[in-house]
C-alpha positions as CSV (number, residue, x, y, z in Angstrom):
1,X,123.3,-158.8,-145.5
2,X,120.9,-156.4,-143.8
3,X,124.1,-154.0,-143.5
4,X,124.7,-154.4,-146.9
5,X,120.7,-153.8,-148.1
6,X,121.0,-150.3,-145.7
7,X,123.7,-149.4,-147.2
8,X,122.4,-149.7,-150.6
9,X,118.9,-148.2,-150.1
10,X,121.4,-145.0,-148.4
11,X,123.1,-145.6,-151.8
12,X,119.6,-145.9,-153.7
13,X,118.5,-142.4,-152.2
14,X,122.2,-140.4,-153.3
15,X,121.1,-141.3,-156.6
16,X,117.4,-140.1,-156.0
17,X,118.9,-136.8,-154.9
18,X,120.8,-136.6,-158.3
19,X,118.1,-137.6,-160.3
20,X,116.0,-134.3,-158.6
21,X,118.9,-132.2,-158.5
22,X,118.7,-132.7,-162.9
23,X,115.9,-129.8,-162.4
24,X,118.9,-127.4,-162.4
25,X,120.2,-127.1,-165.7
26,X,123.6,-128.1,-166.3
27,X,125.4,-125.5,-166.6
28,X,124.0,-123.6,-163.7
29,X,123.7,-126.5,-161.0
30,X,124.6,-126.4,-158.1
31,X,124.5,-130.1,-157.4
32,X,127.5,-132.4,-158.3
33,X,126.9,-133.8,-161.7
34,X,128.1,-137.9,-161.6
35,X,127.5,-138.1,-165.4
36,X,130.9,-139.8,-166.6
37,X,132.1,-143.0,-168.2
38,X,133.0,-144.0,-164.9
39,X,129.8,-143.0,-162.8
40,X,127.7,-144.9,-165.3
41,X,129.8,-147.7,-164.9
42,X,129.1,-147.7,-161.1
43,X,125.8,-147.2,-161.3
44,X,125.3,-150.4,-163.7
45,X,127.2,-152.1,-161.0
46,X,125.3,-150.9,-158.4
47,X,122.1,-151.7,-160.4
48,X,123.1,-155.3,-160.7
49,X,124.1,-155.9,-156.9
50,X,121.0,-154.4,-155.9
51,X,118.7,-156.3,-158.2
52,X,120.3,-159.0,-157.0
53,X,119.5,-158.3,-153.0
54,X,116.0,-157.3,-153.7
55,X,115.2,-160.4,-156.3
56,X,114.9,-162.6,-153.2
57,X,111.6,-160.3,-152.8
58,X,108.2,-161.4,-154.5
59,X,107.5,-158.2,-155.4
60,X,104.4,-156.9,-157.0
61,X,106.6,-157.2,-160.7
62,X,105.7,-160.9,-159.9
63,X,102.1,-160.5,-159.9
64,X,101.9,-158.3,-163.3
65,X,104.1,-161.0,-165.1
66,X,102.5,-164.1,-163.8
67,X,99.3,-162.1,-164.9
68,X,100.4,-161.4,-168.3
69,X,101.4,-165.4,-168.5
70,X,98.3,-166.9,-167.1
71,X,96.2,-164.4,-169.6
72,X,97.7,-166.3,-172.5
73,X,97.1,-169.3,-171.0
74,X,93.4,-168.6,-171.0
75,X,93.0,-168.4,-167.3
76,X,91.1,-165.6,-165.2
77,X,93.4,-163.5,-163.9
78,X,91.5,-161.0,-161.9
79,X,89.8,-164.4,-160.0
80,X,93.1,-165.6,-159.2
81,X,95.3,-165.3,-156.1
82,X,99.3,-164.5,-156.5
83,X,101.3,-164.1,-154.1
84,X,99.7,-165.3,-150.3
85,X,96.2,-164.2,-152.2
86,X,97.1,-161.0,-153.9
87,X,95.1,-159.5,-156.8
88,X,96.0,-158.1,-160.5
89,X,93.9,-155.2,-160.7
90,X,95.5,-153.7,-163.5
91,X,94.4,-154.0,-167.3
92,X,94.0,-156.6,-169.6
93,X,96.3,-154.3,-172.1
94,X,99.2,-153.8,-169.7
95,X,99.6,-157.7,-168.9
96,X,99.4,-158.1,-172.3
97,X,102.3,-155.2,-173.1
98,X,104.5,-157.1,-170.7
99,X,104.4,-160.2,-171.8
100,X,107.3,-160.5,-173.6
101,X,109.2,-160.4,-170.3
102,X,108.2,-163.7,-169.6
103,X,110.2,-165.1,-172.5
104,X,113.4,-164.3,-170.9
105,X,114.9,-165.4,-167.0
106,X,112.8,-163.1,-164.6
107,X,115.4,-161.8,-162.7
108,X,116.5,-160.1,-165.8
109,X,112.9,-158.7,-166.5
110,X,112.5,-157.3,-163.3
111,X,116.0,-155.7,-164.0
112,X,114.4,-154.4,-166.8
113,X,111.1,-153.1,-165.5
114,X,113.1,-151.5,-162.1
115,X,115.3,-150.0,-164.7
116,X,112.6,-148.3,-166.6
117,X,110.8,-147.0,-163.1
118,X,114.2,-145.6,-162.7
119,X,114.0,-143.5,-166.0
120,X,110.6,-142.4,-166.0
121,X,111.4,-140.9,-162.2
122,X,114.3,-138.8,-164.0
123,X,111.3,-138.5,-166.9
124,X,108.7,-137.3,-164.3
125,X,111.1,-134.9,-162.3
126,X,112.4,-133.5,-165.3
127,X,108.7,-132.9,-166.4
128,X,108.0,-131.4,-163.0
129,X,110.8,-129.1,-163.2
130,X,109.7,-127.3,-166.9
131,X,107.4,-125.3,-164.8
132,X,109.7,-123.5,-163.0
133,X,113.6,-121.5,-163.2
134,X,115.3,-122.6,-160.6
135,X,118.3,-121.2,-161.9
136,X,117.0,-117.8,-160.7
137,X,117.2,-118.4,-157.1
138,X,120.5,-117.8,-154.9
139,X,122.5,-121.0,-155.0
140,X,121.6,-121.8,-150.6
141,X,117.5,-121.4,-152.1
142,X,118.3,-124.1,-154.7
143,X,120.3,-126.5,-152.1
144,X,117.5,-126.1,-149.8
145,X,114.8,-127.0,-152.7
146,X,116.2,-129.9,-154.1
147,X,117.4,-131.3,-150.7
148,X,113.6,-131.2,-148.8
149,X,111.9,-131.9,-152.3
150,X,114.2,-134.9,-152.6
151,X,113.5,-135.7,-148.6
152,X,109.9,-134.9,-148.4
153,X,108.9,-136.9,-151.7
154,X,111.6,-140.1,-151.3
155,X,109.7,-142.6,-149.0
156,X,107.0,-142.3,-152.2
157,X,109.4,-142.5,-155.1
158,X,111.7,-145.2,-153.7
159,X,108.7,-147.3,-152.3
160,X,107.9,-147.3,-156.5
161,X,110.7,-148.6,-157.2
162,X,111.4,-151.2,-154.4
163,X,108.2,-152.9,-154.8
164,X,108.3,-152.8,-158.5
165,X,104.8,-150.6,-158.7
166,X,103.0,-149.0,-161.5
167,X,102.4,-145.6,-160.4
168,X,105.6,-144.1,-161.6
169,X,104.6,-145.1,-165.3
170,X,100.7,-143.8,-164.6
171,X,101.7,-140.8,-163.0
172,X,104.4,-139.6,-166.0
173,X,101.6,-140.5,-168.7
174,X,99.3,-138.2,-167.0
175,X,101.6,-135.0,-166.6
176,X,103.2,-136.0,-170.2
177,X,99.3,-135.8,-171.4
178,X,98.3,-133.0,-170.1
179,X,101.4,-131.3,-171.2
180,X,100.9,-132.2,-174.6
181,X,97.4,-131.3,-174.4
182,X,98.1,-127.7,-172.8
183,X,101.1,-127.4,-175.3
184,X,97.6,-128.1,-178.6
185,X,99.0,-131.5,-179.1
186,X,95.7,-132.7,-178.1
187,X,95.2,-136.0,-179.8
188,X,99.2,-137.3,-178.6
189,X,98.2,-136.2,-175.2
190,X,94.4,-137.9,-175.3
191,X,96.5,-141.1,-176.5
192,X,99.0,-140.9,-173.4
193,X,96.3,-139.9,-170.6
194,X,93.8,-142.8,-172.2
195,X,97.0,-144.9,-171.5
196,X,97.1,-144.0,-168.1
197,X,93.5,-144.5,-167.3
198,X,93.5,-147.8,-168.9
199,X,96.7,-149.0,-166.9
200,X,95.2,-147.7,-163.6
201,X,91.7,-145.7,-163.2
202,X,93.5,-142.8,-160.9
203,X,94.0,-140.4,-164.0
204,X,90.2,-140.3,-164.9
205,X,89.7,-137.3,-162.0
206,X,91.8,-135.2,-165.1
207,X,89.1,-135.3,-167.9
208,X,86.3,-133.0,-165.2
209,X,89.4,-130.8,-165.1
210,X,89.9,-130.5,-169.0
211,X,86.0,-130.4,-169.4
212,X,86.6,-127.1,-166.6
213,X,89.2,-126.1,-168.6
214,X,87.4,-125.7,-172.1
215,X,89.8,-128.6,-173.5
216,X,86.6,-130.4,-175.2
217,X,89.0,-131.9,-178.3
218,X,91.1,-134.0,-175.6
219,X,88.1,-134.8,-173.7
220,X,86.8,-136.2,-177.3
221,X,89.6,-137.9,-178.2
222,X,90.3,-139.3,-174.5
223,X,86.9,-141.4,-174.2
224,X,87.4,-143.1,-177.5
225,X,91.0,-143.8,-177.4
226,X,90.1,-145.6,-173.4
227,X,87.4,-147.4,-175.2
228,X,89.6,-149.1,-178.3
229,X,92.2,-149.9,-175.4
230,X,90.1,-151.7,-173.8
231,X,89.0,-153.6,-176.6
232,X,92.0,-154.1,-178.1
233,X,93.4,-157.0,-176.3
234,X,90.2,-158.9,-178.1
235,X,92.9,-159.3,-180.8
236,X,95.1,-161.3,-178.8
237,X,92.3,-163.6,-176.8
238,X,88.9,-163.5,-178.2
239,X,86.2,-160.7,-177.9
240,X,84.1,-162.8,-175.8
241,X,86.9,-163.7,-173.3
242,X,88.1,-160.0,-173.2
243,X,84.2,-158.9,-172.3
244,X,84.4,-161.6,-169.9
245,X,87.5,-160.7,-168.3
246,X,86.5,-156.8,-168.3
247,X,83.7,-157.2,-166.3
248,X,85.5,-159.1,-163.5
249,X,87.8,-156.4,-163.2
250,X,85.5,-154.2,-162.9
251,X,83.7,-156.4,-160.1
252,X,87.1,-156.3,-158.8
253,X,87.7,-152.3,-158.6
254,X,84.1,-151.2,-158.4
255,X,84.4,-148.4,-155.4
256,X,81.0,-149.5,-154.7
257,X,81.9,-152.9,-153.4
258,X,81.4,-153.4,-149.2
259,X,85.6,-154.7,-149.6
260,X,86.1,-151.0,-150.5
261,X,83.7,-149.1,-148.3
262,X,85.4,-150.8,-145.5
263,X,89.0,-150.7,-147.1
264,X,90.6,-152.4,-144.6
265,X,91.2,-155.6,-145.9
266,X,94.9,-154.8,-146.4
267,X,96.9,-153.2,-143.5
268,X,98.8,-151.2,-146.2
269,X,95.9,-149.1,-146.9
270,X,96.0,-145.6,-146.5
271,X,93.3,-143.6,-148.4
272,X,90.0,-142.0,-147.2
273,X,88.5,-145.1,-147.2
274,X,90.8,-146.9,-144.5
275,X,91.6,-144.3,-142.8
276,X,87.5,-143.1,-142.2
277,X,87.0,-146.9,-141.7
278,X,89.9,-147.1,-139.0
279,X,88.2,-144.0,-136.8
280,X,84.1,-145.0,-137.5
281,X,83.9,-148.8,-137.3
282,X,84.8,-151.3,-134.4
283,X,87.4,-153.7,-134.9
284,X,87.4,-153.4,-138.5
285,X,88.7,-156.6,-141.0
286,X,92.4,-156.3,-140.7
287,X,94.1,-159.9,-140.5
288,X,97.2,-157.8,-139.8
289,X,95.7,-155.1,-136.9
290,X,97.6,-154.8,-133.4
291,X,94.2,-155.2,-131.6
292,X,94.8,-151.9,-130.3
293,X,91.7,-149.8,-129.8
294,X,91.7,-147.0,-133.1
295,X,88.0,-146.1,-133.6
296,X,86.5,-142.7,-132.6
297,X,82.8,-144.8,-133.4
298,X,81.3,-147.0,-134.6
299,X,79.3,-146.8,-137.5
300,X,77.2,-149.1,-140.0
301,X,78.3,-150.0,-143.3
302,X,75.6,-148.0,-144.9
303,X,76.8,-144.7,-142.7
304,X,80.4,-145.3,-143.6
305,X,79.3,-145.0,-147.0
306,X,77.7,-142.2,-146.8
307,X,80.7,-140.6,-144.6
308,X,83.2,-141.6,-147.0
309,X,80.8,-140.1,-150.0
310,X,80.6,-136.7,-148.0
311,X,83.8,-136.2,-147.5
312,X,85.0,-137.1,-151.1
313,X,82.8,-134.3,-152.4
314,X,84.2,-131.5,-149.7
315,X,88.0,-132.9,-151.5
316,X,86.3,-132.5,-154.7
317,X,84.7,-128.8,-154.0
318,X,87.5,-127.5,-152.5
319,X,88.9,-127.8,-156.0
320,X,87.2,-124.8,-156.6
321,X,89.2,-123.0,-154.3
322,X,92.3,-123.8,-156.8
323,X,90.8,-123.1,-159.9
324,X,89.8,-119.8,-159.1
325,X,87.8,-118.9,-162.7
326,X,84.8,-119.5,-164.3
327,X,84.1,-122.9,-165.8
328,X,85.4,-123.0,-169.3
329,X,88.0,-120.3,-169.2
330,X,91.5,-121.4,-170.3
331,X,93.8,-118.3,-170.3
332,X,95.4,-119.1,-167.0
333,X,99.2,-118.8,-166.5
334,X,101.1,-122.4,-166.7
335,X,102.4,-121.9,-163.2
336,X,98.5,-121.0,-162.0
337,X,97.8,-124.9,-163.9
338,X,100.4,-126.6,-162.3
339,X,99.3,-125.4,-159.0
340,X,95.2,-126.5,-159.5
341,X,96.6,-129.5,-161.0
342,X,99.2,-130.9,-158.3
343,X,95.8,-130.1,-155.9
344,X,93.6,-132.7,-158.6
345,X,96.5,-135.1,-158.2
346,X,97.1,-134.7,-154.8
347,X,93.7,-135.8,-153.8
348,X,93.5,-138.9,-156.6
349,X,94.6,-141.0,-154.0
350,X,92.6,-140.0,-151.2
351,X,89.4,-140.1,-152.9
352,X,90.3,-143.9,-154.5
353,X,89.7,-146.9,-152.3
354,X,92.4,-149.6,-152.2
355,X,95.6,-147.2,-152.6
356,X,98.7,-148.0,-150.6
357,X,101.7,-145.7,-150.3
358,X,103.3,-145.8,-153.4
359,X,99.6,-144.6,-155.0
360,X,100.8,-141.4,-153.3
361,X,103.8,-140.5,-155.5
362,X,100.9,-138.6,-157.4
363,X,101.5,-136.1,-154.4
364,X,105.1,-135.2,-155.4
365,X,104.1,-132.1,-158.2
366,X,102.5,-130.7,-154.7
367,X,105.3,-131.3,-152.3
368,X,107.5,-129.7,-155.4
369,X,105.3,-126.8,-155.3
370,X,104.7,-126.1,-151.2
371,X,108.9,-126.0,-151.1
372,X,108.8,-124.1,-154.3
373,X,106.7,-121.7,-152.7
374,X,108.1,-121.9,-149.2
375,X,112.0,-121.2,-150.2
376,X,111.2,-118.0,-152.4
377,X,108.3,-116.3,-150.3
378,X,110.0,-117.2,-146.6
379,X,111.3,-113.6,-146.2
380,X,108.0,-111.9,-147.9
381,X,106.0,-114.2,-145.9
382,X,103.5,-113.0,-142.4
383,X,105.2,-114.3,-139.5
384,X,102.0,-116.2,-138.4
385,X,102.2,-117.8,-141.8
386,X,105.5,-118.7,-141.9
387,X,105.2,-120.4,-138.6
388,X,102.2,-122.3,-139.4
389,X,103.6,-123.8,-142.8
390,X,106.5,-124.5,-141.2
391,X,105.1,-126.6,-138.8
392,X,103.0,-128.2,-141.0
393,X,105.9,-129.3,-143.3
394,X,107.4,-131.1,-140.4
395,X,104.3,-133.0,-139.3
396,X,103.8,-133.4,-142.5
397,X,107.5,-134.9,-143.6
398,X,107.5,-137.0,-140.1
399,X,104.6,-138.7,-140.8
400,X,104.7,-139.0,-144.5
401,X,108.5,-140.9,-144.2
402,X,107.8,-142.7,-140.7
403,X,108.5,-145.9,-142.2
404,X,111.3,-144.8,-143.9
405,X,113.2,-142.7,-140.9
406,X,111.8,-145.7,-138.2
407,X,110.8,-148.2,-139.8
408,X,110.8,-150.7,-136.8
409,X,107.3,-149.1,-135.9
410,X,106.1,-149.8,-139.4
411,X,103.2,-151.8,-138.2
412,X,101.9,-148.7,-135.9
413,X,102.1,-146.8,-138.5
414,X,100.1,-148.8,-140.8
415,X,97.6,-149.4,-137.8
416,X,96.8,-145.4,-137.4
417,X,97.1,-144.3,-141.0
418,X,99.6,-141.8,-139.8
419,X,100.4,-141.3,-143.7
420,X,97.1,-140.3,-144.2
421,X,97.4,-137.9,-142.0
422,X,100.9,-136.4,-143.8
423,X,98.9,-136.7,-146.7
424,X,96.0,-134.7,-145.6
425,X,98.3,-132.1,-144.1
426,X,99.5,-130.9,-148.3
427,X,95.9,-130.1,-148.6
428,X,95.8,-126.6,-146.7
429,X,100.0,-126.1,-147.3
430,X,99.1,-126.2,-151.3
431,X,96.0,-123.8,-150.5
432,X,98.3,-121.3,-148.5
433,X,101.1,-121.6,-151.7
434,X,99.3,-119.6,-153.9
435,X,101.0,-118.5,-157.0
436,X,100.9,-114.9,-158.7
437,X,97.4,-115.1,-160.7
438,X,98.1,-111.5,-161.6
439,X,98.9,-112.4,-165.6
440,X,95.1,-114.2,-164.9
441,X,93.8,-110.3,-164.7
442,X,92.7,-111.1,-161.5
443,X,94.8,-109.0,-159.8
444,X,96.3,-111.3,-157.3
445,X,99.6,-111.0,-155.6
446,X,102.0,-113.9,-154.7
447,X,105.5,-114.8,-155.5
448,X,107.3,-112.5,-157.4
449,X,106.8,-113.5,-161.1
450,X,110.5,-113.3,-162.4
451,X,111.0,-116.8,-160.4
452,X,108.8,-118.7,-162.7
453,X,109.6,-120.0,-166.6
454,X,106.4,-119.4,-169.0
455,X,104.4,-116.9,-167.3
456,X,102.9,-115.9,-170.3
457,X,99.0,-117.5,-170.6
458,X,98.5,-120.4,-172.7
């Protein structure tokens, strides 16, 4: 069985690489295209085998669907344990979105729901991929591109889709949003980022941006749109139970609870939160920790705090750095966006107590990027540079996909945070991948400007 489950998730990540190689077009790929009768017959097969091998699993699918169930059965679902204690921390709209799953065997709707992570990776990639022309770089570039994006990103995208997560959905609404925002399609996008906020808070870091970015209309639509979602499931199960229900979620999410100031109460745990709490405090509360000695110091809760606060606003200034205009000015170049806003998404997770590894799949549009940069500036590049990213992009992809490459050591990993720390190592590879701002009329050099698809300001 275990040979058989290796041999699928080798299987599993062939077809990530073909999904990522669909940023090609078509007709000037250089990736094999499996798109006929008799591929999408195997991959149905395949499906269904590996549904069936990972439906022994309790995955987190579980929890949203019992959720949904236990909501209509008047129950308090963010007070109640699933799974060996586990929480629903998601919204009162999506459990009531799913429910119709229920109504049908669950093996089936987790067939469905790992189907539809499926597509909305393709969707997401695809998105991704609009920003640039791949197509316009020698044929050994665009094998190199789509082989480390696929590698460097997979441990995220796959870990999605294994344990039935959320993020894939939250992180497509966002990037669909702001598309259709950028694109004056502002109330469609409000609607789809509201979405995403309601589902799961990481997406609120993008309305400072549009505020920075002079996008006031999507802003204005945004707020409302967030506030009739969260209202709406009144319809289904009372005002006065949904007002109930609301504020126990958000006594269950609040960052300013001591359970996320020392975010260790899950070994899975990976932001700035566990990982500050794992080098400043003494033993933390870990029922799963090695008992092996981690801590730099040993601080008081009030301190931690205060560190964690700190260094949350040094993420947050640094955006700065990326944005590189005045506040309010919105004639940027759509590659000079995508760069400043892979850097907001990159950091969502960090700065958000209670994320795990699959929370950083919001990192991919920066990994995208860093290769994107890497593969067509290498020759341009200073050799002291080109050194330096390079090994940065190791440490980086070793620790980042640990677990996936070793994953015997799995609980050593989890112990240090050493994803963290692959994590935290995109933040100064992103700064050094700057784009050409020149069509900003800043005047800045960077990658030569034929590469990219829409240079042309918004």
């Amino acid at each position: 069985m275990k040979l058989l489950q290796n041999a699928l998730n080798k299987n599993t990540a062939t077809l990530y690489f073909d999904i990522f190689a669909g940023m090609i077009t078509p007709e000037e790929s250089i990736a094999p295209k499996l798109t006929g009768r008799y591929a999408i017959l195997f991959y149905l097969l395949f499906g269904v085998i590996y549904i069936g091998i990972i439906g022994q699993k309790e995955g987190d699918f579980l929890i949203y669907l019992s959720a949904s169930k236990d909501l209509f059965l008047h129950k308090d679902i963010y007070n109640t344990g699933y799974i060996d204690g586990y929480r629903y921390y998601y919204s009162l709209l999506f459990a009531i979105l799913i429910y119709p799953l229920s109504f049908i065997p669950f093996v089936a709707a987790k067939y469905i729901w790992i189907t539809a992570n499926a597509l909305l990776l393709w969707r997401t990639v695809k998105l991704i991929g609009s920003y640039f022309k791949l197509q316009n770089l020698p044929p050994k570039k665009q094998w190199l591109f789509v082989i480390f994006s696929c590698a460097f990103s997979a441990n995220f995208a796959l870990s999605n889709i294994y344990h039935q997560q959320i993020t894939i959905l939250v992180l497509f609404l966002a990037l669909k949003g702001l598309e259709y925002i950028f694109s004056g399609k502002s109330l469609q996008g409000a609607l789809m980022l509201a979405l995403g906020i309601n589902i799961k808070l990481l997406p609120l870091v993008l309305l400072p941006y549009l505020i920075y970015r002079r996008k006031f209309a999507a802003v204005l639509y945004t707020v409302p749109i967030y506030i009739i979602l969260l209202l709406l499931p009144a319809l289904a199960i009372g005002l006065q139970e949904n007002n109930l229900l609301l504020a126990g979620w958000w006594h269950l999410v609040n960052p300013g609870n001591r359970e996320h100031i020392l975010d260790v109460s899950q070994h899975g745990f990976i932001s700035l939160t566990s990982l500050l709490s794992s080098l400043l405090v003494n033993v933390p509360i870990d029922k799963y920790e090695l008992h092996t000695r981690r801590n730099i110091a040993n601080l008081d809760l009030a301190t931690l705090g205060l560190v964690i606060n700190m260094v949350r606003l040094l993420f947050i200034a640094f955006t700065l750095y990326f944005l590189r205009t005045r506040p309010f000015f919105g004639k940027i170049t759509r590659t000079h966006r995508f760069w400043e806003i892979s850097y907001v998404l990159l950091i969502t997770p960090l700065l958000f107590p209670h994320q795990q590894a699959y929370s950083f799949f919001f990192a991919m549009p920066a990994m995208v990027w860093i290769f994107f940069y890497y593969f067509t500036s290498y020759s341009t590049m200073q050799r002291n540079k080109r050194n330096l990213m390079t090994a940065m992009l190791a440490f980086s992809f070793l620790t980042v996909n640990a677990s996936f490459l070793l994953g015997e050591y799995n609980p050593w990993y989890e112990h240090y945070k050493i994803v963290a720390y692959g994590a935290l190592a995109l933040v100064p590879l992103l700064a050094m991948s700057v784009p050409d701002l020149s069509a900003d009329g800043k005047g800045n050099s960077g990658i030569t400007r034929t590469v990219y698809q829409s240079i042309t300001p918004d």
